[in-house]
Biopython code that builds the backbone (N, CA, C, O; Angstrom):
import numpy as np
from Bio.PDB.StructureBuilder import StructureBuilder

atoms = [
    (1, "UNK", "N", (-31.575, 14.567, -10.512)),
    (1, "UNK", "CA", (-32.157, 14.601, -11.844)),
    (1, "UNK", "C", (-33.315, 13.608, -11.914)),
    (1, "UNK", "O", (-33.207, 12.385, -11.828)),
    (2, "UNK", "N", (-34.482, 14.336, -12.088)),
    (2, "UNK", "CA", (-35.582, 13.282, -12.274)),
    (2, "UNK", "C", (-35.293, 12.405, -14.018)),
    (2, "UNK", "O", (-34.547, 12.724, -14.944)),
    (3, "UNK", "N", (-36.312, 11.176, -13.854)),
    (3, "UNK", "CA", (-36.426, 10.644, -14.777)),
    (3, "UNK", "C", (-37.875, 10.806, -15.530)),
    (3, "UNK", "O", (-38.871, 10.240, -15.081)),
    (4, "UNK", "N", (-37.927, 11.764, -16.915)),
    (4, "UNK", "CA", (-39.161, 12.075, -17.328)),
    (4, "UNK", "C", (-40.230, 10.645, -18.328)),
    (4, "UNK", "O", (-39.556, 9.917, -19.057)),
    (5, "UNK", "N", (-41.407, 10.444, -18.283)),
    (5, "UNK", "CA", (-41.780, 9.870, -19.143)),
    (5, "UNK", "C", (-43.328, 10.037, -19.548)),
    (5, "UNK", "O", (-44.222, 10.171, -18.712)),
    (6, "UNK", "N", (-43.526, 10.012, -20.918)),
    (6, "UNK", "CA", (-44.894, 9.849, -21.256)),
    (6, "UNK", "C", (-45.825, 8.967, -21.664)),
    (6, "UNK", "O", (-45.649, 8.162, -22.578)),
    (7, "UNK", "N", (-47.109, 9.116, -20.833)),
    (7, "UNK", "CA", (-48.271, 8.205, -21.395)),
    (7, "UNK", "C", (-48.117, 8.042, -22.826)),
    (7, "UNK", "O", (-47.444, 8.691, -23.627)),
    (8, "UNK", "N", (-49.101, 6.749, -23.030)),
    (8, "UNK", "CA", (-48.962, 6.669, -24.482)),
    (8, "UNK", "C", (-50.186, 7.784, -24.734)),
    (8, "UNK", "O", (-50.536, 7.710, -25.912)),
    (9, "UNK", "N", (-50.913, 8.752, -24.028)),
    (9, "UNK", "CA", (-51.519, 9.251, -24.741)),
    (9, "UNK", "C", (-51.309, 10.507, -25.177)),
    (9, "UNK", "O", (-52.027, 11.159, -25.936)),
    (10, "UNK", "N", (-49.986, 10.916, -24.508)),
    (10, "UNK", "CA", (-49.527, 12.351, -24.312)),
    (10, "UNK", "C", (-48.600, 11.925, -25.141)),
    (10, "UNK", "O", (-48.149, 12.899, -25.742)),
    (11, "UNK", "N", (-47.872, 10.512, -25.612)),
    (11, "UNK", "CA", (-47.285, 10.570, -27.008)),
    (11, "UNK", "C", (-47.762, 10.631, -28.159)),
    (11, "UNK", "O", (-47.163, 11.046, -29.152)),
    (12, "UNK", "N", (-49.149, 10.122, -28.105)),
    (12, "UNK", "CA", (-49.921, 9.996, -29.052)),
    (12, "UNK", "C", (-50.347, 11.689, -29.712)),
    (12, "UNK", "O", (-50.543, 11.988, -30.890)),
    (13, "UNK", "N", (-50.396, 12.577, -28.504)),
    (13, "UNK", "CA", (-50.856, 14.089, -28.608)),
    (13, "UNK", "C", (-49.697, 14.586, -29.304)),
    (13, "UNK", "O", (-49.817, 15.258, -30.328)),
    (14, "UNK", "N", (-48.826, 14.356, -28.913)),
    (14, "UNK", "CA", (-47.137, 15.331, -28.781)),
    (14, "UNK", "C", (-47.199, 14.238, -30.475)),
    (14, "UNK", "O", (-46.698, 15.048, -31.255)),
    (15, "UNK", "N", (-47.437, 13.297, -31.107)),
    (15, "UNK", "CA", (-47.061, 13.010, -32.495)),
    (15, "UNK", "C", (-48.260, 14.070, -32.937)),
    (15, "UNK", "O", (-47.858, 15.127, -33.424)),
    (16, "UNK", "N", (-49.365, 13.929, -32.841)),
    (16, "UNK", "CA", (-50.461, 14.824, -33.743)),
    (16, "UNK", "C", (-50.377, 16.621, -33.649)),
    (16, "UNK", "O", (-51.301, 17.377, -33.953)),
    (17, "UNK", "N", (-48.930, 17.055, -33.116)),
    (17, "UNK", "CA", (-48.573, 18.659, -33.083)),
    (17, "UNK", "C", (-47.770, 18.939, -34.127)),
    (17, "UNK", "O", (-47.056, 17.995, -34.462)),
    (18, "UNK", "N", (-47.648, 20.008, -34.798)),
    (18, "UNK", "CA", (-46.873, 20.728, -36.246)),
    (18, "UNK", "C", (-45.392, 20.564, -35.604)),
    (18, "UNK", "O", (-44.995, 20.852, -34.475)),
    (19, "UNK", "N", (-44.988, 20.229, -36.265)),
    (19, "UNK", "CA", (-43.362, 20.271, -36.355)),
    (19, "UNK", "C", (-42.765, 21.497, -34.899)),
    (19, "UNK", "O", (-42.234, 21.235, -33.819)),
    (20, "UNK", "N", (-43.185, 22.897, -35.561)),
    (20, "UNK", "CA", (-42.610, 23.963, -35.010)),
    (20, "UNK", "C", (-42.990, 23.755, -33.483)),
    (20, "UNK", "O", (-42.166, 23.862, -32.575)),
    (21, "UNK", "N", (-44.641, 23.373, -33.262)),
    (21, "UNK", "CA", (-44.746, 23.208, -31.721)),
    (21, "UNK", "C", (-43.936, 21.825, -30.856)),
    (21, "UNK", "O", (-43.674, 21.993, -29.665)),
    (22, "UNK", "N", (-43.639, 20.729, -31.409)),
    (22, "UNK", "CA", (-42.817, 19.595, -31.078)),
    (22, "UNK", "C", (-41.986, 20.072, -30.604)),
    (22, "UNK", "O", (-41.665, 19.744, -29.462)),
    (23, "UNK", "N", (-41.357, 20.971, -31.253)),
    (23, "UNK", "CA", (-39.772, 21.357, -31.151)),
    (23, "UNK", "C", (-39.811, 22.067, -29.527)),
    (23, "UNK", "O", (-39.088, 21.702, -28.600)),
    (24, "UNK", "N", (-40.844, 23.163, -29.465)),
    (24, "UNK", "CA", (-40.566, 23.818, -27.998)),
    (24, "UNK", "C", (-41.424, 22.860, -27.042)),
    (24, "UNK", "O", (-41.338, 23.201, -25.863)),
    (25, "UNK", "N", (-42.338, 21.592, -27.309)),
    (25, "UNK", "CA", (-42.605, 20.825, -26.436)),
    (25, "UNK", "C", (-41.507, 19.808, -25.772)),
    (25, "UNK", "O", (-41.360, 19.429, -24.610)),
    (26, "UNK", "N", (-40.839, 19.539, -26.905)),
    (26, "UNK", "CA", (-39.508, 18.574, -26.432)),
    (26, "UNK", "C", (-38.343, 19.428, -25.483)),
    (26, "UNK", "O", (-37.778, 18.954, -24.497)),
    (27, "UNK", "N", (-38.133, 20.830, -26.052)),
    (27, "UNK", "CA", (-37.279, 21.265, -25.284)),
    (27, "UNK", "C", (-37.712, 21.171, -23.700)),
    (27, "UNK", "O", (-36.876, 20.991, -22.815)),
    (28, "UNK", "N", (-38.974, 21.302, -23.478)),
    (28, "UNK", "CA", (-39.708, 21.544, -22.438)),
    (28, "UNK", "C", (-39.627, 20.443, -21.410)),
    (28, "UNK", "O", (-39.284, 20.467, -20.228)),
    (29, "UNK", "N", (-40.174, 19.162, -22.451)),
    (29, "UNK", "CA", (-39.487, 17.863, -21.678)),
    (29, "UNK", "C", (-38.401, 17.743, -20.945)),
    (29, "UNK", "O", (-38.291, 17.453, -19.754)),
    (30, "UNK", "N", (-37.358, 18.062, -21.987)),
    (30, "UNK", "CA", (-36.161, 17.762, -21.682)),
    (30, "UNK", "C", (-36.021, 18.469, -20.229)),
    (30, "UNK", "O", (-35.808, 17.852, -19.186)),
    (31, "UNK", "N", (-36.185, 19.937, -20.349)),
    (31, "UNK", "CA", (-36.385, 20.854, -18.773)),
    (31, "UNK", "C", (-36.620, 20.173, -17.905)),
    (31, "UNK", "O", (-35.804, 20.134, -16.984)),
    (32, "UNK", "N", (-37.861, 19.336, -17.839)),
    (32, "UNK", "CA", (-38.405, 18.716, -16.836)),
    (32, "UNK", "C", (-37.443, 17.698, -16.064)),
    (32, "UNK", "O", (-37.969, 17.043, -15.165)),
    (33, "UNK", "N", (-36.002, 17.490, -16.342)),
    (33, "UNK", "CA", (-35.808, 16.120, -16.427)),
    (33, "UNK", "C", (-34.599, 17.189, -14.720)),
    (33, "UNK", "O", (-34.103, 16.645, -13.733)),
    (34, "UNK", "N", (-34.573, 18.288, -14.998)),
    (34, "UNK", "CA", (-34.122, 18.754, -14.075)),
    (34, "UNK", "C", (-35.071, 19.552, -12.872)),
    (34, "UNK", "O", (-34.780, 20.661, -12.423)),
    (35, "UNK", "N", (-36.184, 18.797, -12.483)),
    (35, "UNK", "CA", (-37.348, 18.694, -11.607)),
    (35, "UNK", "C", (-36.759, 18.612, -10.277)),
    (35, "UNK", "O", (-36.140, 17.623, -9.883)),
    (36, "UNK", "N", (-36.949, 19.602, -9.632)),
    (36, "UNK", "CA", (-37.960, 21.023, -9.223)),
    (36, "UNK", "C", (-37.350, 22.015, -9.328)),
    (36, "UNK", "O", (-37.753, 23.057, -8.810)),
    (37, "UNK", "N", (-36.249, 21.946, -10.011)),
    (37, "UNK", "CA", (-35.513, 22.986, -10.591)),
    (37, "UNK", "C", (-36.040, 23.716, -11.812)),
    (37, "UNK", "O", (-35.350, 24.396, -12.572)),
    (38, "UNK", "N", (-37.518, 23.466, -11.926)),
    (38, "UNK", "CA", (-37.879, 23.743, -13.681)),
    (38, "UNK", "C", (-39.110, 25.065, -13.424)),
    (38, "UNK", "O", (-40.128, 25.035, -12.733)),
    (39, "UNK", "N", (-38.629, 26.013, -14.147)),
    (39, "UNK", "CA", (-39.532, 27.465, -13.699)),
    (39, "UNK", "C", (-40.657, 27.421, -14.406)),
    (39, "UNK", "O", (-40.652, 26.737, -15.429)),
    (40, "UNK", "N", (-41.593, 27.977, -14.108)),
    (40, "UNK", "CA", (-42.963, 28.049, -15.330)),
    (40, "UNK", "C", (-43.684, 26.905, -14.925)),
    (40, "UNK", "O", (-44.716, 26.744, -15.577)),
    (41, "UNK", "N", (-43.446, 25.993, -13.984)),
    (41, "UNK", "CA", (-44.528, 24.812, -13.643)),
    (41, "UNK", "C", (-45.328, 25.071, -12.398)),
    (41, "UNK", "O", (-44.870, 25.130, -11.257)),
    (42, "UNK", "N", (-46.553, 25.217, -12.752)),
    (42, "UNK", "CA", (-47.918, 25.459, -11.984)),
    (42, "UNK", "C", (-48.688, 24.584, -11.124)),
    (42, "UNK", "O", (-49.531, 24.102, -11.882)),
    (43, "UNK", "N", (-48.875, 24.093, -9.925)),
    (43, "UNK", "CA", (-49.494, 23.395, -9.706)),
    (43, "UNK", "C", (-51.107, 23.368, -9.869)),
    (43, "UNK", "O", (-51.541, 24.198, -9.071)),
    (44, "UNK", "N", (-51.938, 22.893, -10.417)),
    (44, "UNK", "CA", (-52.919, 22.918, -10.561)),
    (44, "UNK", "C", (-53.856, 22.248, -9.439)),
    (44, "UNK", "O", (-53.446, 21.497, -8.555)),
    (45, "UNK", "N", (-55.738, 22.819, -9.712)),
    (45, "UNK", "CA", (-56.489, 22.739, -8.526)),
    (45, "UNK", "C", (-57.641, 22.114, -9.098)),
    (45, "UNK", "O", (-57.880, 22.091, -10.305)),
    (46, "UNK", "N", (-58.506, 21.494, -8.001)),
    (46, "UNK", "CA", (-59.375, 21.005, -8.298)),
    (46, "UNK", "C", (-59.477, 19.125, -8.733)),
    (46, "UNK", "O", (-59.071, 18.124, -8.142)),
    (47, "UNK", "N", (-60.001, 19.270, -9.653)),
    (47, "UNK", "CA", (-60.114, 18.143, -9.910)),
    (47, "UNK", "C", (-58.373, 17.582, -10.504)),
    (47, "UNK", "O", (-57.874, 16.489, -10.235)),
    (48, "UNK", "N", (-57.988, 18.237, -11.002)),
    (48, "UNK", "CA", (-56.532, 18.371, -11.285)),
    (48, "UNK", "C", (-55.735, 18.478, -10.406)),
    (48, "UNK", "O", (-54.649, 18.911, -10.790)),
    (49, "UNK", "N", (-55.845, 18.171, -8.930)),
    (49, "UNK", "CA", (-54.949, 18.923, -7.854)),
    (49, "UNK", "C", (-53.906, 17.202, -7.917)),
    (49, "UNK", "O", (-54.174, 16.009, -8.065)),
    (50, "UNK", "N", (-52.620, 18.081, -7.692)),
    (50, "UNK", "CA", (-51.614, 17.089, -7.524)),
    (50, "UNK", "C", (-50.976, 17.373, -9.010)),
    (50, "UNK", "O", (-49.773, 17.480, -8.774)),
    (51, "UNK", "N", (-51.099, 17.485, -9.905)),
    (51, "UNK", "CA", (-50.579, 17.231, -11.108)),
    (51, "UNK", "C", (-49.978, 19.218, -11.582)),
    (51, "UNK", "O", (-50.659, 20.178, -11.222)),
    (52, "UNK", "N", (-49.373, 19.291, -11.953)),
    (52, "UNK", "CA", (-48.468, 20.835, -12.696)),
    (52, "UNK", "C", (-48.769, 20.964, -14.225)),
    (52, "UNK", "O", (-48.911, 20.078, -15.068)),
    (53, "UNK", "N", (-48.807, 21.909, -14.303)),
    (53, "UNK", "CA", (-48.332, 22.475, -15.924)),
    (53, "UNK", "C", (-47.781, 23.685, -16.062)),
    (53, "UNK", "O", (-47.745, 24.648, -15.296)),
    (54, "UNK", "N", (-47.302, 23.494, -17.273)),
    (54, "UNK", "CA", (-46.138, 24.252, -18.183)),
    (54, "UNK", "C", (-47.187, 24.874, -18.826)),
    (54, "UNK", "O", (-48.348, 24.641, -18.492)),
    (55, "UNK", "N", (-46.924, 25.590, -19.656)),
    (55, "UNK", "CA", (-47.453, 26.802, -20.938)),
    (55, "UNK", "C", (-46.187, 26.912, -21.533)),
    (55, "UNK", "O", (-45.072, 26.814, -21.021)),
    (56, "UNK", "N", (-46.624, 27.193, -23.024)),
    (56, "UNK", "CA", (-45.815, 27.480, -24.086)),
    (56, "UNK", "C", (-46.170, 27.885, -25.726)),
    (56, "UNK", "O", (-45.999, 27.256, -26.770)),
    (57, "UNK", "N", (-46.697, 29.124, -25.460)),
    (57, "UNK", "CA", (-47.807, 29.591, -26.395)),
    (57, "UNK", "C", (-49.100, 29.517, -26.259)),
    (57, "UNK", "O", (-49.584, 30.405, -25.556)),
    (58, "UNK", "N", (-49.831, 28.741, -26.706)),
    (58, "UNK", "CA", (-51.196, 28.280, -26.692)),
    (58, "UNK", "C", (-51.179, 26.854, -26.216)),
    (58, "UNK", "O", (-52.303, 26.351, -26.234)),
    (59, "UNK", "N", (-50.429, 26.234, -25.888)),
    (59, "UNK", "CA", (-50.098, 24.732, -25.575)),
    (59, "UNK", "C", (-49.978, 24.542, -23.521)),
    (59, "UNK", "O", (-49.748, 25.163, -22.483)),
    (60, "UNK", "N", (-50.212, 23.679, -23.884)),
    (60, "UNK", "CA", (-49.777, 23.415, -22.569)),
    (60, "UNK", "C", (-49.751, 21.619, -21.999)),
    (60, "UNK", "O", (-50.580, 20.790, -22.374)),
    (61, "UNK", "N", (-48.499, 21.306, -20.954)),
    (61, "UNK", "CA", (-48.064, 20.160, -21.256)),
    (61, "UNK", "C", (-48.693, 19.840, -19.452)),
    (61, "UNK", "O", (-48.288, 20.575, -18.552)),
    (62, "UNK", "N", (-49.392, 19.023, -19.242)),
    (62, "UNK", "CA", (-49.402, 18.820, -17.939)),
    (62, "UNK", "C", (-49.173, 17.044, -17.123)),
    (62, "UNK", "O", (-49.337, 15.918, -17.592)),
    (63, "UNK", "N", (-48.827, 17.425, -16.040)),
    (63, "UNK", "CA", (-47.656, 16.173, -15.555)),
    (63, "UNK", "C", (-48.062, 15.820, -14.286)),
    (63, "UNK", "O", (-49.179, 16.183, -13.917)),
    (64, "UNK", "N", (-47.516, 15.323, -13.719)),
    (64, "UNK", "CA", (-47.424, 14.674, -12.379)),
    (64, "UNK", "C", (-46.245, 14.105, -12.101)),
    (64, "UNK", "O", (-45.596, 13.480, -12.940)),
    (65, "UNK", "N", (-45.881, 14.288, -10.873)),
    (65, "UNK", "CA", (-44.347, 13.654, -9.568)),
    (65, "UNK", "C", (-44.945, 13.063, -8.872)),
    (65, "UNK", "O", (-46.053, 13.038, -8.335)),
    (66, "UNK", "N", (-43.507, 12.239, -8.966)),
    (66, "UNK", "CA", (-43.762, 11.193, -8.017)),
    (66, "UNK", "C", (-42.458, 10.532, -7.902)),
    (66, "UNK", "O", (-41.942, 9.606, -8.527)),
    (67, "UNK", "N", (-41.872, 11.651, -6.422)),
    (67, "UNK", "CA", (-40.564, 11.273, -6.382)),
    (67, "UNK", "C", (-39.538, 11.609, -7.093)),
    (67, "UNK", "O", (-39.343, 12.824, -7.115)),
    (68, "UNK", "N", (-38.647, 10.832, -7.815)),
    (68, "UNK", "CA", (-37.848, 11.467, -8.693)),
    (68, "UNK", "C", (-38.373, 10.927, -10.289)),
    (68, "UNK", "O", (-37.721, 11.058, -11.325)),
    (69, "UNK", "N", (-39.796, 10.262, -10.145)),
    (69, "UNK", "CA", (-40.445, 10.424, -11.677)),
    (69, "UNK", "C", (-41.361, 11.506, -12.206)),
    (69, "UNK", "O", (-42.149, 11.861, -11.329)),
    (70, "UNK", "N", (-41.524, 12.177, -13.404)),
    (70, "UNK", "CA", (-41.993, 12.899, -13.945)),
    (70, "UNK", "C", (-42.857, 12.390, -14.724)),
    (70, "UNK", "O", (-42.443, 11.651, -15.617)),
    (71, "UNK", "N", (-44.383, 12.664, -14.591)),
    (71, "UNK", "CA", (-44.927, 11.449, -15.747)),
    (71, "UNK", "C", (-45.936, 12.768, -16.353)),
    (71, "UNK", "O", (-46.837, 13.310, -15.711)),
    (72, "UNK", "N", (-45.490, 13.115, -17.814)),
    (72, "UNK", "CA", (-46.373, 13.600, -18.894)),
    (72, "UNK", "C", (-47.623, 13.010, -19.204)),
    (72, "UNK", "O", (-47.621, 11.994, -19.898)),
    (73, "UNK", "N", (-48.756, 13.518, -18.773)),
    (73, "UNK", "CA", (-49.842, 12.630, -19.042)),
    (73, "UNK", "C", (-50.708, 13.837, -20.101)),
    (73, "UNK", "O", (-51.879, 13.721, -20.462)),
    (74, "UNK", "N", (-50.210, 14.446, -20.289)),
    (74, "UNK", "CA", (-51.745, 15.052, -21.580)),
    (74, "UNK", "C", (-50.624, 16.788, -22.106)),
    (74, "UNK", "O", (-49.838, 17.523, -21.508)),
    (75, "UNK", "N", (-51.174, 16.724, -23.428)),
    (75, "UNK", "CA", (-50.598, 17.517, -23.846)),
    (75, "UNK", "C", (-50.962, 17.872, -25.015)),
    (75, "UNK", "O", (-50.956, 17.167, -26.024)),
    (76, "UNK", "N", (-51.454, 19.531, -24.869)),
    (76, "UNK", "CA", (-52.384, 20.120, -25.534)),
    (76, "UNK", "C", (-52.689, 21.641, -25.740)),
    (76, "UNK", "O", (-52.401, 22.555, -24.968)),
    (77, "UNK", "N", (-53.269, 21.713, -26.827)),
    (77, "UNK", "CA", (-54.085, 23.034, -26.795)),
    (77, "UNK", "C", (-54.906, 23.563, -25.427)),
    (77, "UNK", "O", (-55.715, 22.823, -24.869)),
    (78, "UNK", "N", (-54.575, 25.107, -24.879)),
    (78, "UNK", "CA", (-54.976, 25.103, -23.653)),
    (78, "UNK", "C", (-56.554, 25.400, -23.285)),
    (78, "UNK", "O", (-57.069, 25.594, -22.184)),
    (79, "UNK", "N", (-57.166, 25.363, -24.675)),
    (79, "UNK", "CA", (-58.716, 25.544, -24.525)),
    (79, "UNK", "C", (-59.285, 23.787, -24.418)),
    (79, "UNK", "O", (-60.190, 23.388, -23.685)),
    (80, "UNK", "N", (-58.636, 23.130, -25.167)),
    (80, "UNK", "CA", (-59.636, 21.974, -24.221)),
    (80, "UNK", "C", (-58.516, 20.742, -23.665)),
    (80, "UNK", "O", (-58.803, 19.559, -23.850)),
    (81, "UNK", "N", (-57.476, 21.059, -23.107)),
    (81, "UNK", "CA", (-56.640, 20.305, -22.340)),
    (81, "UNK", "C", (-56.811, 20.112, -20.944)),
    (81, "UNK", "O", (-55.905, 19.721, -20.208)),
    (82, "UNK", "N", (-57.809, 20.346, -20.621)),
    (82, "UNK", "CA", (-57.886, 20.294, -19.433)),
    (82, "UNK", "C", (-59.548, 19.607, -19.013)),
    (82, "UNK", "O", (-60.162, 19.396, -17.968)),
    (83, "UNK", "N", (-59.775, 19.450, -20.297)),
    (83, "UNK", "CA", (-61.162, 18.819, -20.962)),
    (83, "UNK", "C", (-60.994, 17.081, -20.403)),
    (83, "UNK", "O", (-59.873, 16.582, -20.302)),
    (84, "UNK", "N", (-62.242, 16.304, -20.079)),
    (84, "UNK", "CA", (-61.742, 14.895, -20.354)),
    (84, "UNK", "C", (-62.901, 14.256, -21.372)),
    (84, "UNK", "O", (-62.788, 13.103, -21.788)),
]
sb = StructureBuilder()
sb.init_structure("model")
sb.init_model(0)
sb.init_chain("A")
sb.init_seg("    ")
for serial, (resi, resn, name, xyz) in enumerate(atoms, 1):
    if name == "N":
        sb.init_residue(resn, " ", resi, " ")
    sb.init_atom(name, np.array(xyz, "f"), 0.0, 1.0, " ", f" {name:<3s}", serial, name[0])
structure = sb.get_structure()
């Protein structure tokens, strides 16, 4: 069982989401905490290479491993989440 945690800026994101999206972002978390056992996670390319994401509607939560840590670093709308 990994141990999940988030930047303060991906907490900061995950407080500024509507109620209803929190709810399936947290469940999502929680998923993560049973890493690499968790379906729907993508590894991403490019400048992003090394780090995964999830989808979940229009959202999307993206992370990085390391070992048995999970670290949530940005979490967002999927038109500019991937923006810096």
């Amino acid at each position: 069982m990994a141990q999940v945690a988030l930047t303060i800026e991906a907490a900061e994101q995950f407080a500024d989401l509507p109620r209803a999206i929190q709810s399936r972002i947290n469940d999502i978390i929680v998923r993560l905490a049973q890493w690499p056992n968790v379906s729907g996670a993508k590894p991403l390319k490019g400048d992003l290479a090394g780090s995964f994401r999830i989808r979940t509607g229009d959202y999307r939560i993206v992370f990085r491993v390391s070992g048995e840590k999970v670290t949530v670093w940005k979490i967002g709308d999927r038109k500019d989440v991937y923006l810096d």
